[in-house]
N, C-alpha and C positions, 0 to 999 in steps of 0.2 A: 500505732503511732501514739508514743506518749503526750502526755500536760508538757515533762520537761523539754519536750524535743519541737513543740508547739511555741511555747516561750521565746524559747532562742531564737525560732525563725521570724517573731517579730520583733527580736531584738535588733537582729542581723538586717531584718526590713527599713527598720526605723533609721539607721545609719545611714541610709543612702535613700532621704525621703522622697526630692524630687523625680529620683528615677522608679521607684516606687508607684507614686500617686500619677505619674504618665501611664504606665502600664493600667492601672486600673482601671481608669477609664474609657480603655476599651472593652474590660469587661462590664463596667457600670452601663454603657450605651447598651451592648448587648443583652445583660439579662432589662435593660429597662425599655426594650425596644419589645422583648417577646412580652414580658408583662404587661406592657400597654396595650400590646396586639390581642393578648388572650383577653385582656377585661373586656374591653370593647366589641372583640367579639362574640363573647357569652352574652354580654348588654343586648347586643343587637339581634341575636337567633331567643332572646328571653321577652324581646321587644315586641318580636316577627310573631312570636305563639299568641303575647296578648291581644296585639293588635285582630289576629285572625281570628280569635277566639268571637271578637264582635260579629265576625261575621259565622261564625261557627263551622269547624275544622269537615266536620261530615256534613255540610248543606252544599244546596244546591241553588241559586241565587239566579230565579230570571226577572230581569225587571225590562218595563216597557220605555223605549225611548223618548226623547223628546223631538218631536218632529212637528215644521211648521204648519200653520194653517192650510195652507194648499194642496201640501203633499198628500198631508193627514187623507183631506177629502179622497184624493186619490186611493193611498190605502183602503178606507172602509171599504170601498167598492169589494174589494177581494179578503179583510181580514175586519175582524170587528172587535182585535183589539185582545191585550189581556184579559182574562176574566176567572171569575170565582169556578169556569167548568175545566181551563185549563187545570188548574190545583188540581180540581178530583181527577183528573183524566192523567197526571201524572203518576198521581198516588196510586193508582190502578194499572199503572205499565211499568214507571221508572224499575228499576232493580234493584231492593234493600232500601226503598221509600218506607217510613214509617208513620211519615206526622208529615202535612203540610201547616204553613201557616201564612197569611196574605194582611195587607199593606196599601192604603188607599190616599194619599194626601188629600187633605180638606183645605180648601184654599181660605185664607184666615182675612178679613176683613177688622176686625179688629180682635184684641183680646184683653179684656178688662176685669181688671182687681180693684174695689174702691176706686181712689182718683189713678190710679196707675194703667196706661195705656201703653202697653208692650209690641214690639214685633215678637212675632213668633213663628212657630208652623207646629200642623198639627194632624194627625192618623188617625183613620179609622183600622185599628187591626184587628187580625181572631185572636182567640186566647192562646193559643200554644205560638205569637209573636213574641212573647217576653223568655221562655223555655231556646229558642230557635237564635235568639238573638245572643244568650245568657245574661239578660237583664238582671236584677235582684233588687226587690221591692226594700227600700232603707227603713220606712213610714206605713203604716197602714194596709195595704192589698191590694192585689192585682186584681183581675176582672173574673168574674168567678159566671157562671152557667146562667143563674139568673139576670144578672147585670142583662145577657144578649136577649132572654126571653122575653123579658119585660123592655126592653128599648130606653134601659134607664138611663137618664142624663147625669153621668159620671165618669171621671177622667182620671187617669194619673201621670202625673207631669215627672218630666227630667229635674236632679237636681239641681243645676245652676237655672232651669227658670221660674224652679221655686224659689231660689234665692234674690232672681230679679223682682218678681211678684208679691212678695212676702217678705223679703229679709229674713230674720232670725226669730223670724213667728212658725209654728207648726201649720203647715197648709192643711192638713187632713181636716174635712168638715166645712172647709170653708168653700164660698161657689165662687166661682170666675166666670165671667162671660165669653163666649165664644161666638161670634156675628152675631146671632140673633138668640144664642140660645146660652140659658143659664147649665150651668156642669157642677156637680161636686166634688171636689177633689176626695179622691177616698185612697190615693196614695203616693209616696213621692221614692223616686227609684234613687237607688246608691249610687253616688257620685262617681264615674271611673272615668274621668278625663284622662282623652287619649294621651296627649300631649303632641301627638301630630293628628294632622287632616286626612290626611288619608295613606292607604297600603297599599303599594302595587298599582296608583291611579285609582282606586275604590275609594271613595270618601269614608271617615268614619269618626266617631266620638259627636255622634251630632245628637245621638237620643239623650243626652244630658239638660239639650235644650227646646226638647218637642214635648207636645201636648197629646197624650194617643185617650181617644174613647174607644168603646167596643165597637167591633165591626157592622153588626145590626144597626145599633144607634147611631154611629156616622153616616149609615147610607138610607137612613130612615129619615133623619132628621138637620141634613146638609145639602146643600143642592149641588149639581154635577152637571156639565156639560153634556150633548146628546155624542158627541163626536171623542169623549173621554174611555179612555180605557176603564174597564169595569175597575180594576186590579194594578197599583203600578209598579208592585214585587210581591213572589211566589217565592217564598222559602221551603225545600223539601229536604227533611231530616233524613238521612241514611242509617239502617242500622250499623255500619261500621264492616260488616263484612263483605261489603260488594267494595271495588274499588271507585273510586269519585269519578276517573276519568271514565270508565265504561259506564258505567251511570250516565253523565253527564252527553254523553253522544248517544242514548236512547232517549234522553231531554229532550236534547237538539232537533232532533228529528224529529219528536214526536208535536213540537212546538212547531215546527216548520210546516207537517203537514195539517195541521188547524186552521193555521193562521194563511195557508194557500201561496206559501213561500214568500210571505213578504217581510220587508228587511224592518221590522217594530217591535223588535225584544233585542235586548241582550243576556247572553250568561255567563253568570259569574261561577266559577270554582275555586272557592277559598284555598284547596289544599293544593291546586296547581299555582296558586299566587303565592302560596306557603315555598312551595319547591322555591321555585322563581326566583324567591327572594334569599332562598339559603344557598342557591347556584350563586348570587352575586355576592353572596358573603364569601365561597369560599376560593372565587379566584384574588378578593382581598384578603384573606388568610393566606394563598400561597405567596402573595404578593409579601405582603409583612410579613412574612416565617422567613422569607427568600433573605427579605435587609435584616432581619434581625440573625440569620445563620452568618452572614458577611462582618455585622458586627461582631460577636460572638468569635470569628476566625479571626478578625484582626486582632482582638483581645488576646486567644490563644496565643498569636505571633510575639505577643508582645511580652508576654511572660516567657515564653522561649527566649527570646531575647538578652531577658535580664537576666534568666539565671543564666547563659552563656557568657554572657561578660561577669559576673559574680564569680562564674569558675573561674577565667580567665584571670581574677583579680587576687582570689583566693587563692592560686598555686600552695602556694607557701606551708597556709595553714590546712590545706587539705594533705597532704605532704607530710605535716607533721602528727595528722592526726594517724595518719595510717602506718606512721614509723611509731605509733606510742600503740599499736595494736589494734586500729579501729578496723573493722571489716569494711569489704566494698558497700556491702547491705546497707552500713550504718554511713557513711557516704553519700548514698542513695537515699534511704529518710533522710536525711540533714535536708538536700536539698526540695524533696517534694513535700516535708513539710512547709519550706516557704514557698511554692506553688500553692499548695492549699489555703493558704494563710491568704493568697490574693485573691485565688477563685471566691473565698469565700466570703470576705470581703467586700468584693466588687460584686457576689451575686446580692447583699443583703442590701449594698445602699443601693444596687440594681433597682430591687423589689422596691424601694421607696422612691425614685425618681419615676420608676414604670407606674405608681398607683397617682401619684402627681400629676403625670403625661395625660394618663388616663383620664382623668377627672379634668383635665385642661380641655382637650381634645373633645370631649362630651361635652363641655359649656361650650367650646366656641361653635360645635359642629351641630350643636342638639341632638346628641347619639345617647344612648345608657350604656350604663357601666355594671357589670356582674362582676362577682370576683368566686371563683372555684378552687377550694384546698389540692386538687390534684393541678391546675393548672400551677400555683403558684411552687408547689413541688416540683412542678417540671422544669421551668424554669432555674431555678434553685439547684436543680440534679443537672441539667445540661450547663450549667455554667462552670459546676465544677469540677463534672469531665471534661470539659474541655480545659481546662486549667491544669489537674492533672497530666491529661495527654500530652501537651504540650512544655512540661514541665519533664515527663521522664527521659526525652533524650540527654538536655543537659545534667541530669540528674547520675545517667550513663554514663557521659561523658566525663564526670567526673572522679564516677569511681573507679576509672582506666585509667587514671595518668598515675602514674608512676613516681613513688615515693619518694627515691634520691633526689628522678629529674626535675620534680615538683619542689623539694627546700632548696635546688643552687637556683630555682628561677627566681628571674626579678620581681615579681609577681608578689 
């Protein structure tokens, strides 16, 4: 299909604009209904990986609940609670365990920087917490062997509560007070706000605003409750070749019989809250593929349409082109060039209303938006096969009619 034969049919378009720019607009909804549906939901499966990554795609996540004073007493009788033997005792059965790492909250009575008196909260963790977590030290260093040996009074803080504590000073070197006990800050971790609270009901984007020391030194030099779980999350890294869910039900059980079946853990599986949340994305994918296929067909209709009344209008000069020699073939281009001419049209301002919708729809919704060179080709290619397809019948239709009866028509 030539430039020249491309020309004409938006010459032959532009003469008849209003019926023109109606038709379009069903291809315009359509390709901007799939484009908004593919951004949104690459955004959202690019969202699901970050958010999980916090909790880490291969762990294993048990944490101890919160349960009242009374009950609590009741429990110890038969469980005494998370603790640093469950970790080993996992590391030692789970299947494709490699690493544990364990999680103590230290209940914060005050936390002070000069005159600055903060809320906060704050952990005692082991070193392989920041690896488990995928933390990444922005400032200074993480907790290194000796830190746990010597019981040294040193901390590294999230970055927005270095920012609360600090401002736009370097925290590293400086000490904060924690209850009763002075810390050194010897690191300050990379800022990665979630932008939401939580994944699948799992809380998350909070170590931006916590305080963690080493594991030794929190339990050395913070006081605990006698009725306190030792431990109030157990991260067990997987090497990646056991599957999480069978993993995860040698956990289960293996927790259940320590603790003498009582109901004071729970667990967490990142990569089944991963599934989870990409099952709900894709009965929303079938959903929006479902209106944007419907828009898409009315579009098609509609281009049918015009060029069947173009023929209808055309007699004449279709008629006269084929008594001056023209082929059916060339008949047949004439008219699926201007099919083309609107497919392609309607998919390109498609693509700009769809990347619009998108970015609408993410502010109002608080979703993200990705964009993929093969989605937006898809998009792009289905709009203007369908534009085509629907375009060759009357395109057929017209290099049938017949040349006499075509110039005595009124037409």
């Amino acid at each position: 299909m030539n430039l020249a034969l491309l020309m004409e049919a938006i010459v032959e378009l532009k003469r008849r604009k209003l019926r023109t720019g109606l038709t379009l607009l069903g291809m315009i909804f359509g390709v901007a209904a799939i484009v908004a549906m593919l951004a949104v939901g690459e955004g959202s499966k690019r969202e699901a990986l970050r958010l999980v990554a916090e909790l880490g795609l291969n762990n294993l996540i048990v944490e101890s609940k919160n349960i009242v004073p009374d009950k609590l007493k009741e429990i110890r009788t038969r469980s005494l609670g998370l603790s640093a033997a469950d970790a080993n005792a996992a590391l030692a059965v789970v299947p494709g365990a490699v690493s544990v790492s364990l999680k103590k909250e230290i209940k914060v009575d005050q936390l002070i920087y000069g005159v600055n008196i903060v809320p906060g909260r704050a952990f005692a963790v082991s070193p392989a917490y920041a690896e488990h977590g995928g933390l990444e030290v922005q400032r200074g260093r993480w907790f290194v062997a000796e830190d746990s040996a010597t019981l040294a009074p040193v901390c590294v803080i999230g970055a927005r509560l270095a920012k609360t504590l600090f401002g736009d000073q370097n925290p590293v070197g400086e000490r904060v007070k924690l209850n009763h006990t002075w810390l050194e800050v010897v690191g300050v971790l990379l800022d990665r706000s979630a932008g939401k609270s939580e994944f699948e009901g799992v809380k998350l984007g909070l170590d931006d605003e916590r305080l963690f020391v080493p594991w030794e030194t929190g339990r050395a030099r913070f006081f605990f409750t006698m009725l306190e779980d030792e431990v109030d999350g157990i991260s067990i890294r997987l090497d990646g070749k056991v599957a999480p869910d069978s993993a995860s039900r040698v956990l289960q059980t293996l927790v259940a019989q320590r603790h003498a079946g009582a109901d004071d853990t729970n667990l967490i599986v990142p990569m089944g809250l991963y599934r989870q949340n990409q099952q709900t994305q894709r009965i929303f994918t079938i959903v929006m593929s479902s209106i944007a296929a419907v828009s898409l067909l009315v579009g098609g209709i509609g281009i049918m349409n015009i060029m069947l009344a173009n023929v209808l209008e055309r007699r004449r000069e279709i008629g006269l082109k084929r008594a001056l020699g023209a082929r059916r073939r060339d008949v047949v281009d004439q008219f699926l060039a201007e099919a083309l001419v609107i497919a392609v049209t309607g998919a390109l301002l498609g693509v700009v209303l769809g990347a619009a919708a998108a970015y609408t729809i993410a502010s109002l919704a608080g979703w993200s938006v990705a964009w993929s060179p093969v989605s937006l080709l898809f998009a792009v290619s289905a709009c203007i096969a369908v534009g085509l397809a629907f375009g060759v019948f009357p395109a057929r239709q017209a290099s049938t009619l017949d040349p006499i009866a075509a110039l005595r028509s009124d037409g």
